[in-house]
N, C-alpha and C positions, 0 to 999 in steps of 0.2 A: 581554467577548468581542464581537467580530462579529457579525453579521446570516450573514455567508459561515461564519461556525465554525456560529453555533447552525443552519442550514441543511445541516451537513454532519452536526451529531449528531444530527438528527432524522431524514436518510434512516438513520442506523445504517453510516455510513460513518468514522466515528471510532473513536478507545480508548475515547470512553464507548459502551459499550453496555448497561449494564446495565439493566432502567426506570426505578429508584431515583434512577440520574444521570439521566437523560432528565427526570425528573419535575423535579429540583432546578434542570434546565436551563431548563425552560419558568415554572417560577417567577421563576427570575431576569430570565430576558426577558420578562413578564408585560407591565409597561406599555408595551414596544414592540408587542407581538403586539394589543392591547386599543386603542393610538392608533393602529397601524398607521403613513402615512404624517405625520400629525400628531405625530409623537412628533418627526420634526428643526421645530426653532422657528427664526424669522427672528431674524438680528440684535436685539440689545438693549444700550442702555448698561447694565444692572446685571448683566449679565451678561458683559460689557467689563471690568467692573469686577472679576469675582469673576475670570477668568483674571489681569488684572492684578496682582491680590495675592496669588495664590496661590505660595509659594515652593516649591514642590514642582515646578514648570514652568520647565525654562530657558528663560533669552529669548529663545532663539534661535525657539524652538518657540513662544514666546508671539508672536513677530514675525511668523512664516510662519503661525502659526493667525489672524491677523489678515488677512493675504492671502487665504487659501482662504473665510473669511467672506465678505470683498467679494466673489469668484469665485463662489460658491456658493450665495450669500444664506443663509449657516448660520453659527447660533446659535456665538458665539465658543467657549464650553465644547466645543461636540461638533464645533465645526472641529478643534482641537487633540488629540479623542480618535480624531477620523479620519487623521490625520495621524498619531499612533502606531501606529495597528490597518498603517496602511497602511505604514510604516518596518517594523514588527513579520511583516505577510505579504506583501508585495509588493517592496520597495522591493530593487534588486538590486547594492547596492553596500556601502559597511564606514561604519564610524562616522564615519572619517575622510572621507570622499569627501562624506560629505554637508553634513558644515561646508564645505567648496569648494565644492559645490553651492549653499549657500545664501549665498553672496559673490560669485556669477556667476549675473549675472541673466539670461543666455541661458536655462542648465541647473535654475535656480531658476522659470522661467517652464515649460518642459521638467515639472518636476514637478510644477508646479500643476495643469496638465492631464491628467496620470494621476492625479492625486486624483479629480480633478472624475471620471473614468473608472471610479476606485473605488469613487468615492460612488455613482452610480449603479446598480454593483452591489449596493453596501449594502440601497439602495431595493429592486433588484430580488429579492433573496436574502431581506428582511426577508418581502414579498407572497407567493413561495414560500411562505416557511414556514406560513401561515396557510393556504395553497389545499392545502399537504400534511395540515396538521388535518384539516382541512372532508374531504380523501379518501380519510382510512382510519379517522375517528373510529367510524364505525361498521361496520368491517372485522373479523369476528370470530377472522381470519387472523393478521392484522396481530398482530407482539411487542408494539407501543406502545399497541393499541389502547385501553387502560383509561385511559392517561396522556394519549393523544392527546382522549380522550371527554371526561375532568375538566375540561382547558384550554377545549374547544369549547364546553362547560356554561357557564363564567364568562362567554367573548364573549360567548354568544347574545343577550343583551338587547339590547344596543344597537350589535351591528355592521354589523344593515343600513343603519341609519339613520346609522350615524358611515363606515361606507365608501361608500354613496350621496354624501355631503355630498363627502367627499374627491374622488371621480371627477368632480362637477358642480366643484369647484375646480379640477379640472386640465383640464378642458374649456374653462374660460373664462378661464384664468391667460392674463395677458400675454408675452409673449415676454419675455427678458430682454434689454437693450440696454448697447451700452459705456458708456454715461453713467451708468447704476445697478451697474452688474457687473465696471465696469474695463477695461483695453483687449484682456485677452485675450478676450473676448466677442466674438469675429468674427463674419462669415457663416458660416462652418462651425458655430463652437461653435455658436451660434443656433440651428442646424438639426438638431447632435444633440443640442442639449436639446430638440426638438420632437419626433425620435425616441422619445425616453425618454422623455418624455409620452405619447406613444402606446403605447410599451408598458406606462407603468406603468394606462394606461385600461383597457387591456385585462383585465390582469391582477386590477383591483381591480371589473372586470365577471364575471370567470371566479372571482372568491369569491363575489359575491352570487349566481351564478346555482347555484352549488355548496351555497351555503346556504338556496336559494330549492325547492333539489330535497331536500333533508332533510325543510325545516322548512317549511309551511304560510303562503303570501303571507296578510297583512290586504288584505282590498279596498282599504282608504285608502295602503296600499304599490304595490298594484296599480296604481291611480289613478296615483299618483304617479309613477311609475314611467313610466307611459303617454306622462303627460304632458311629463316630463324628454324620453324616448328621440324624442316627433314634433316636440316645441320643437327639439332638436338634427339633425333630420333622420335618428338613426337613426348619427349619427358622421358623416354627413359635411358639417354647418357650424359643424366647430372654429372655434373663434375665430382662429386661426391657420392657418385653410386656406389663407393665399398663402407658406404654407410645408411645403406638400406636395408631394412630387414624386415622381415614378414607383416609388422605392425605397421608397414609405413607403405604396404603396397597401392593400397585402398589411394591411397593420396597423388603416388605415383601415376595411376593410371587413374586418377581424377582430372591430372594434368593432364594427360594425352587426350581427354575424353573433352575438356576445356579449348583445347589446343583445333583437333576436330570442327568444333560446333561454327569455334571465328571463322574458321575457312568457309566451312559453309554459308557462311552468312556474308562472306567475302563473294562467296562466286556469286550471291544472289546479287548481281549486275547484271547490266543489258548484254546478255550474250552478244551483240552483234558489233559491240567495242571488239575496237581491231588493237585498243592499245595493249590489251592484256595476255601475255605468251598462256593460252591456254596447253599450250601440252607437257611446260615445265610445271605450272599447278599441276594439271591432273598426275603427272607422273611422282609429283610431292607426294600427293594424298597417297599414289599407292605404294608408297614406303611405308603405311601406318601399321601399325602391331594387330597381329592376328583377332587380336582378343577386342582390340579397339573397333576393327573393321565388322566385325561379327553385330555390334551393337549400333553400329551408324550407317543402317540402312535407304535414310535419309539423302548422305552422300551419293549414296549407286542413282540412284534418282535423279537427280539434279548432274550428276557426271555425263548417263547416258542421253541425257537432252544435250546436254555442250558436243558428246561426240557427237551425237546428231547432226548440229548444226557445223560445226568446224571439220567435218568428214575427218578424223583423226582416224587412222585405219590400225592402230593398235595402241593399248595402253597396256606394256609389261610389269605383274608385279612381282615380287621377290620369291625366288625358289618355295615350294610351300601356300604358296596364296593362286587368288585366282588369277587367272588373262584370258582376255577379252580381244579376242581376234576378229576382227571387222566386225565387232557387234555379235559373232558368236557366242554364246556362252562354254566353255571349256569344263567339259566333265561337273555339268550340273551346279560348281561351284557356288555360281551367283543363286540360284533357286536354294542352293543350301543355306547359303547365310543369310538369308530372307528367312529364312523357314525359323532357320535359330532366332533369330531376332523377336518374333513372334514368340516363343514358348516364356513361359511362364519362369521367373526367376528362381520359383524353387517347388522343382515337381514333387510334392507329399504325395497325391495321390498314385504315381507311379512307383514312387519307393515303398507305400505299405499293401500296392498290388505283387510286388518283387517279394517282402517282405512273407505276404501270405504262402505265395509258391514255397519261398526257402521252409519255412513250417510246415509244409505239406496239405494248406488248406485248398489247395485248388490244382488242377493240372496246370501244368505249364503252355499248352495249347489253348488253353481258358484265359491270356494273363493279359486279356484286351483291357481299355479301360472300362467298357461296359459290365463289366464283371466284380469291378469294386466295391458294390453296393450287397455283396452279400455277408452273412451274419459272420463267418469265419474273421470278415475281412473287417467288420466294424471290433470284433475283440482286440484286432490288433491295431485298431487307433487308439482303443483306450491303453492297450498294453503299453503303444509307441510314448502316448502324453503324458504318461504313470513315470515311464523311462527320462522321458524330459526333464518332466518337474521336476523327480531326483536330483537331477545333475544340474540342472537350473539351482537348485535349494545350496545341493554340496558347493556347487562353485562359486556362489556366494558366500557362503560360509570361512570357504578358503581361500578368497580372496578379498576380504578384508570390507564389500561393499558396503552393507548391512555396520550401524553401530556393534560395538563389540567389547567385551570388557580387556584387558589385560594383566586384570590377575584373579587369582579363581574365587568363585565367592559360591559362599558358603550358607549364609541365613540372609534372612528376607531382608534384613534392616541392610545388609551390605548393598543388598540388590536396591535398596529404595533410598541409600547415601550416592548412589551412583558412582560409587568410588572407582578408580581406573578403570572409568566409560572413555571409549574414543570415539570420537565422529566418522569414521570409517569415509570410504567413497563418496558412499551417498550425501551423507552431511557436507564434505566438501564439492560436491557435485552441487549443490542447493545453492552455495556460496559462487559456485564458478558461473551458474546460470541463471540463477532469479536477480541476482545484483545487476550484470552486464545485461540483461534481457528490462529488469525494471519493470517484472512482472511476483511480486512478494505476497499471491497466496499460500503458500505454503509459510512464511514470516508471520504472515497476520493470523495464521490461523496458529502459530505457534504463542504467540503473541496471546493471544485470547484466551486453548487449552489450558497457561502458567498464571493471566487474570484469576479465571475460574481457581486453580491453586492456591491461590495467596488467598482468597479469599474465605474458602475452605477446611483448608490443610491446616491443620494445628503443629506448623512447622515451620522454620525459620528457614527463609530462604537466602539469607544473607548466610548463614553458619555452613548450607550447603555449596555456596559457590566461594567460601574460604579465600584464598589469597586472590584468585577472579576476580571477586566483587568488583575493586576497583576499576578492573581494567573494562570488564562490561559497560559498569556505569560512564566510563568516557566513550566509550562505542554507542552506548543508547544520545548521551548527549550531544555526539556530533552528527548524529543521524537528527535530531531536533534543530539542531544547527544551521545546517545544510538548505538552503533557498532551492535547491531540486530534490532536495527527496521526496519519494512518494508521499502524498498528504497522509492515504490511510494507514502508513507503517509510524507517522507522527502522531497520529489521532491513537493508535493502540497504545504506542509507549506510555503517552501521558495518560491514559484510560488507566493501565498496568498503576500508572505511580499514584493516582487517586483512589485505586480501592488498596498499594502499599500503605497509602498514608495511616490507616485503622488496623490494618492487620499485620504490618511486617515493619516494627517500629525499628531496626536495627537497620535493617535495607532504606527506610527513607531519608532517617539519619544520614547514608552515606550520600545520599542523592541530592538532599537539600546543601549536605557541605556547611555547616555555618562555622567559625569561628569568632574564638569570644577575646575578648580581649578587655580591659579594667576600663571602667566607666568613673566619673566622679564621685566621690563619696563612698568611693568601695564599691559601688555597685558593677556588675558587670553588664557589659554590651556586646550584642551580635553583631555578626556583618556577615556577609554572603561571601560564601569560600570562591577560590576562581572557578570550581568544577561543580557548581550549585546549579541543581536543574532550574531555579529559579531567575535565573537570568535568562533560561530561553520565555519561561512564561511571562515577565515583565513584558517584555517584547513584542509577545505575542497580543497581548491585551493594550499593549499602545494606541493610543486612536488615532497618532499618524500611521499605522501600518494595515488600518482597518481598508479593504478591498482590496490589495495588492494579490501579486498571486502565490505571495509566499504565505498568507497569511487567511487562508479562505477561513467563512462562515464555522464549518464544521470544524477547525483547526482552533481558532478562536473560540466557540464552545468547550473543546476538550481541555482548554490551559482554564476558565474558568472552574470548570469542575474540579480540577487538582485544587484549585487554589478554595473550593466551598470545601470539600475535605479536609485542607487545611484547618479553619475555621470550625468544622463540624466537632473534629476532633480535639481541638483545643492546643493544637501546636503553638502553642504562648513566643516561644523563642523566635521560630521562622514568621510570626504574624506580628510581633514589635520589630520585625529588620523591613517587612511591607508597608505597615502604616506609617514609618518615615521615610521610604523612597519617595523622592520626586515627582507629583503630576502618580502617583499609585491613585488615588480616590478619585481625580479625575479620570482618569483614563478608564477605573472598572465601571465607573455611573454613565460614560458614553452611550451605550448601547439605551438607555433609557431616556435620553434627548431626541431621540430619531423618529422618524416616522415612518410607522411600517406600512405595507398592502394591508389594503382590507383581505380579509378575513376568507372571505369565498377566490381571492386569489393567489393567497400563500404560496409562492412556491419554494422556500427556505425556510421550513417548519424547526430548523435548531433553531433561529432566530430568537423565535418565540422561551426554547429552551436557555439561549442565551440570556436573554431580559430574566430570566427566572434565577437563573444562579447568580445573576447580581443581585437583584432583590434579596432572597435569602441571606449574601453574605452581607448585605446592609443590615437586614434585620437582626443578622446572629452579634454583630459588631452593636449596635444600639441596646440590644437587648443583656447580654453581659458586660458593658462595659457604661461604667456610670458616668450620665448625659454631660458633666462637667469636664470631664477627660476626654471625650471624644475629641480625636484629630480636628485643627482648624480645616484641614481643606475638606474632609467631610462634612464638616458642619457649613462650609460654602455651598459644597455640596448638594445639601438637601435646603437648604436654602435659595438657592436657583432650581431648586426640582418642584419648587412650591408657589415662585414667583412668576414662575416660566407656565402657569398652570399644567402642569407634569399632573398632576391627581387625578382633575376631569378629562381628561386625556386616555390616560390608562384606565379611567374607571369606563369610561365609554367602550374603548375598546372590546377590553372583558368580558362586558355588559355583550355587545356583539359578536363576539367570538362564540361565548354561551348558548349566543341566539343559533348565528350557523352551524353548532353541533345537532342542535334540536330540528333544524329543517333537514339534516341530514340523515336524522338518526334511523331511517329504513337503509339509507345507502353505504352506510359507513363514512366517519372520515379518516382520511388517510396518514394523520398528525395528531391523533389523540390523544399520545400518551404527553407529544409535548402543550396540549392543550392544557390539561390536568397541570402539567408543572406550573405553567404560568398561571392558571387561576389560584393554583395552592399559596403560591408564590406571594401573589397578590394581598390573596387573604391573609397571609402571618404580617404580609409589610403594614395594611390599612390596621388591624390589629395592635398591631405597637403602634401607629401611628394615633391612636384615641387614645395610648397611656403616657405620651413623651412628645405632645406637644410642642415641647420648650426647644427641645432639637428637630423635629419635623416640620414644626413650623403650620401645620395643618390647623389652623385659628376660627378661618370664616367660616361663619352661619350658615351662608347660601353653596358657598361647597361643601361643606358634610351634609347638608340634605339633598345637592345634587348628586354625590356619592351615593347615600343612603336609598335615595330612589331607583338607579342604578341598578346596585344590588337587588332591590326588590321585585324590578323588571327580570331579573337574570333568572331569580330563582320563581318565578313564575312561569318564565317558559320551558324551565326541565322539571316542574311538579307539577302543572295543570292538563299538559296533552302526552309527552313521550312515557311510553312504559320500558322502555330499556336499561338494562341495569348500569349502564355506563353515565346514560342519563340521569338517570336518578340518584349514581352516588354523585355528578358533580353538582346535583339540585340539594345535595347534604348538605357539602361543603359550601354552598352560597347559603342555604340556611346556617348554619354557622356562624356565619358572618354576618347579616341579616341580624339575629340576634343581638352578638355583642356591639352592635352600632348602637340598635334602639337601648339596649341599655346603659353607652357611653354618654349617647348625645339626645338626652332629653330632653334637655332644651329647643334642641331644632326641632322632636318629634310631637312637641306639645301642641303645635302649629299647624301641622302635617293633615292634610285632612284629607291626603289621596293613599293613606296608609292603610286603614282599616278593610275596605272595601277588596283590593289584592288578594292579602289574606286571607279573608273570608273566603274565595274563589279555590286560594292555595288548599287552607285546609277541606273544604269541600271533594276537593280532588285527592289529596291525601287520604282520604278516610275508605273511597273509590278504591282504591289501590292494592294490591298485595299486602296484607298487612306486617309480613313476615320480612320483606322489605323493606317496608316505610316506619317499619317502629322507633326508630331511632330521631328518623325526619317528623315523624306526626307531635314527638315531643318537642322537637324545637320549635315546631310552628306553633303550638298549643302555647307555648313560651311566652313565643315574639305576641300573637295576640292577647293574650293576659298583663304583659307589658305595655302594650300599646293601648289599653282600656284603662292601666291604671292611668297613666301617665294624662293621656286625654281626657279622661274620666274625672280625675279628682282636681284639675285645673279647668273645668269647668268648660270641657269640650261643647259646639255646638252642632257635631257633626251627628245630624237624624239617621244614621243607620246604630249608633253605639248602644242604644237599648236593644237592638232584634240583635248585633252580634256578641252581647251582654250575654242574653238569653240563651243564645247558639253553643258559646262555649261553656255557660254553664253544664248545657248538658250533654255536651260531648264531654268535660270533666267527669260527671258523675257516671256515664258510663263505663270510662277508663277505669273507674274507682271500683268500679261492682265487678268489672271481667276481673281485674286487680285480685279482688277480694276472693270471688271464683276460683281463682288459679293459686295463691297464697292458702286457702283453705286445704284444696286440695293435695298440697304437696305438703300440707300438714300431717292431714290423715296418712297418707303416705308414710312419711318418717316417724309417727305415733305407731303405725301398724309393723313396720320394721325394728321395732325397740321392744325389744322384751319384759323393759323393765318400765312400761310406758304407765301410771295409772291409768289412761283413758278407757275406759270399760267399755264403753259404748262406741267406741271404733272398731268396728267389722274387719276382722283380719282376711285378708286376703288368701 
């Protein structure tokens, strides 16, 4: 893996998060975290030699590993694994593109340079990682903290003294030149390898000084230290200072300000150590830069206790700075740079009090700061932030941050083909920091805005990303790939390609990949292209991959849904290359053998959504496809889902699920909607399951009336007490169902003699009800009870309630009839009175 991966599962931004994986992670990158930046080695022929012969490496790749060495001055081996890591997370084009890339040396030069780009992130993600140890290892907070404490334990012996070595290397490195580095080594490149030296100084300053505040400095580090930080001036006589320039000051005097803080944390020793020459430190420190001292008031504090104690009777600093004669202070200096130290980094209010005066709003003998608050003086904040934003807006504009077009457009259609749109700053600002950071709000929410699109837009999204297409689609699929990428950038993609699958039939075509090839008899056969998104969702839907952490709940629900899309839609081609993969039937029926949490403890409500998008896609498969042709391992299948009693199982469940909506239903439940799926679910699967017997295998007597009772209980507890509308439509949906049983399985219901009396109850409360509501439900139940009287009725039932609930619906029938009649009448006279040409004489015009 990467520097950039193991940096992203150490903030706990990844699928691993478990410690166990964290632990196994920092083992593996042990001797990167221990050499730090000493782990990339320079060029070598025996190491020439070992890419050379290694046949596991095309030559293409042994060729261009050869280029980025000379570019990079890195070791041929780990040229070649950067060059992977970087094709593998970076690289934004298809297989194919990049063999033309490396035959045109324009676009082949093009990519050397985002290496060199990558690599340095490498570097830079690699020093992260260690400055993240160093700042939670003893964080009693922190998840990692035990795993992050063990790693810290191993460095500690020799990483001051092996990261001191490294940062005195990069202080006095030579510049790299075209003669040693080849001819893309320009002026630029030069100058952002001098960048990156500067940052990585910094960086490997801000671990020792992280490690310097744990762990207790040795005087002879101390020493050392002293002497390193006043020989270099403190950062500022790189050896390459005539390649600093105003963008790179910030950095410079990051270093000095880094350089600073170790010392102090160096002196914080027992002053009364005789081992440590205190008066060659202190007269270190007072070689520090004006600008440095100004800011590390800190220092003066902790100095003047050492002169204290060491009676030191003068510390002289450089012509220009202060001195300090036996603890005098010398022309106020020390109270000055205290005083600075204190003020504020960027005085607004005294500039738009200056501001007022130059305008003539106030005297000049008025221009304290209690005088800012008057009206003159508030015109000219708005005038100052009016002035801002301007130049904020221009300077964006002309500096490329903001997405931007580069050619001029004209009519809206241009504007909404996106035609030469560039990603400007910003976009690649997205890319430099939400990836390395492994924080993809801004992805996901992109990700979702383009769902909503496709879904939409009466527009082809494959026509607009033209010769792209491809190369995204390998960028989306190796993001699916990937066992650390963020679950939820995995959960969008596949979300994205499941609502593609209905609306953007040219786009999922590129994504399923199939290719066909002659079948026997002329007929033709699919198979799964190599860049088919369906190789990552087999995988996913594996039931040996089921709990792992690349494979969670929600991740697993998402590749179901693509693959009920599938189906819903009728992709015939990609669903005869599924029904003969291997262990496909078993693996999607898994989720349906398991046994879940009762119902009041749910805590993984996909779950439930899970089980429902296999159902469905059983049912859509049974239901089009004739019972004789269905696949043998489905038909095993439902053959162990029947034998295994899978029916009273899931009917129970349901049955209680039902129930816990209804004892909820004041409080809300928090899983509703996946409620609803699964009942829905349920109900289509039992449904074919009374018309196709022969493959469901649902035979006995005593389970379809335990089913049928089930149901009956269900839909009793969301029609007889809850008036909530969520309630009541899922009390629809079991009456539904309810219905088509008693009408399947008359036989069982002839017998049934705990049926009638429910119902009775049912419709009683029904009638109760909002009618405007229940109109739809009061007919099903009117239904199911006139069903269930003939049935029992004319088989010669002996159950003593079926004359009173005889009687009962007679005359709730006749009343339905006469409101009927009421309302049919009327909407008669109605459309008589609105017809001109109506004979009706005796219809009173309105």
């Amino acid at each position: 893996r990467s520097c950039r991966e193991l940096w992203t599962i150490l903030a706990g931004r990844s699928a691993l998060r478990e410690p166990a994986q964290v632990e196994a992670e920092l083992n593996r990158h042990w001797d990167q975290l221990h050499q730090g930046l000493n782990y990339y080695k320079p060029p070598c022929a025996s190491s020439a030699a070992k890419v050379k012969d290694n046949k596991d490496i095309a030559q293409p790749l042994k060729d261009f590993g050869v280029r980025i060495s000379k570019l990079l001055g890195l070791d041929e081996p780990q040229s070649v694994h950067l060059l992977q890591c970087h094709l593998q997370e970076d690289y934004r084009g298809t297989r194919d593109s990049f063999k033309v890339v490396l035959k045109d040396e324009r676009q082949s030069q093009a990519l050397l340079l985002k290496i060199a780009d990558y690599y340095d992130d490498e570097r830079i993600c690699l020093l992260r990682c260690v400055l993240l140890l160093l700042t939670y290892f003893q964080d009693e907070r922190h998840v990692y903290r035990a795993e992050y404490s063990n790693c810290v334990n191993k460095l500690e012996k020799d990483l001051v003294s092996n990261y001191q070595m490294q940062f005195n290397k990069l202080f006095n490195a030579e510049a790299p030149t075209w003669e040693s580095h080849g001819s893309l080594m320009t002026e630029r490149q030069v100058s952002l390898w001098f960048r990156q030296c500067l940052r990585e100084q910094s960086l490997l300053l801000e671990i020792i000084f992280l490690y310097s505040a744990y762990f207790e400095m040795s005087p002879t580090d101390l020493l050392s230290f002293t002497k390193m930080f006043k020989g270099q001036g403190f950062g500022l006589r790189q050896t390459n200072r005539h390649l600093v320039d105003k963008s790179m000051d910030m950095l410079v005097e990051r270093t000095g300000y880094t350089s600073s803080l170790i010392l102090v944390e160096g002196i914080d020793i027992d002053i009364s150590c005789t081992n440590v020459p205190w008066k060659i430190v202190l007269n270190s420190i007072s070689s520090l830069p004006p600008q440095i001292l100004s800011r590390c008031t800190i220092f003066w504090t902790r100095c003047l206790s050492i002169l204290k104690f060491t009676n030191t009777s003068q510390l002289i600093l450089s012509p220009g700075r202060m001195r300090l004669f036996g603890g005098r202070r010398h022309e106020n200096s020390f109270t000055l740079l205290v005083d600075l130290s204190h003020q504020p980094s960027c005085g607004c209010d005294r500039l738009l009090c200056k501001l007022s005066l130059w305008i003539g709003c106030q005297d000049a003998s008025e221009g304290s700061s209690s005088t800012c608050c008057s009206p003159n003086t508030v015109k000219c904040k708005h005038i100052s932030l009016y002035l801002v934003l301007f130049q904020v807006w221009s300077s964006l504009r002309h500096t490329g941050f903001l997405p931007f077009s580069s050619i001029p457009l004209s009519t809206v259609a241009q504007c909404a083909s996106a035609e030469g749109m560039k990603a400007g700053n910003h976009g690649n600002l997205l890319v430099q920091i939400e990836q390395p950071r492994g924080e993809y709000a801004v992805a996901i929410a992109f990700l979702s805005l383009i769902k909503t699109l496709v879904r939409v837009a009466p527009m082809s999204v494959y026509a607009c990303l033209g010769s792209d297409a491809a190369a995204i689609r390998d960028a989306f699929l190796t993001r699916l790939q990937s066992k650390t990428e963020d679950m939820r950038v995995k959960v969008m993609i596949l979300e994205f390609l499941a609502v593609a699958v209905e609306t953007q039939p040219g786009l999922i075509e590129l994504f399923l990949n199939l290719e066909v090839k002659d079948g026997s008899e002329g007929s033709k056969e699919f198979l799964l292209g190599e860049w088919s998104c369906l190789h990552v969702v087999l995988d996913l839907i594996d039931s040996k991959q089921q709990g792992k952490y690349w494979c969670p709940p929600l991740l697993h629900r998402a590749a179901l849904s693509f693959l009920l899309a599938l189906w819903q839609d009728r992709r015939d081609s990609a669903i005869s290359v599924l029904r003969k993969k291997e262990r496909f039937w078993e693996n999607l029926t898994t989720p349906l053998f398991g046994t879940l949490s009762p119902p009041s403890d749910t805590t993984e409500p996909c779950v439930l959504e899970t089980c429902a998008l296999v159902m469905k896609i059983i049912g859509l498969e049974i239901y089009y496809v004739v019972s004789g042709s269905l696949e043998q391992p489905l038909k095993d299948a439902l053959q162990r889902f029947s034998s295994a009693r899978r029916y009273e199982y899931w009917s129970q469940y349901v049955e209680s699920l039902v129930c816990h909506v209804v004892e909820l239903e004041e409080e809300g439940i928090r899983y509703f909607t996946e409620t609803q799926m699964l009942i829905s679910a349920w109900r289509t699967l039992l449904i074919l399951s009374t018309t196709h017997a022969d493959v469901t295998h649902l035979r006995d007597d005593l389970t379809k009336l335990k089913l049928s009772m089930d149901v009956l209980d269900g839909t009793k507890a969301t029609l007889t007490t809850p008036r909530s509308a969520p309630c009541l439509r899922l009390g629809s949906v079991m009456a539904t169902l309810l219905l088509v049983l008693l009408m399947q399985w008359r036989s069982v219901i002839v017998t049934a003699s705990d049926v009638p009396s429910p119902l009775s109850l049912i419709l009683e409360s029904v009638l109760k009800a909002d009618q405007q509501m229940m109109e739809r439900t009061k007919t099903q139940i009117l239904s199911a009870l006139i069903s269930v009287l003939q049935i029992q009725g004319l088989h010669g039932g002996d159950n003593a309630q079926l004359p009173q609930l005889l009687l009962s619906v007679c005359e709730t029938v006749k009343d339905e009839v006469l409101t009927l009649i009421d309302i049919t009448g009327h909407l008669s006279q109605c459309d008589g009175a609105e017809d001109e040409d109506s004979m009706e004489t005796d219809c009173p015009r309105s």
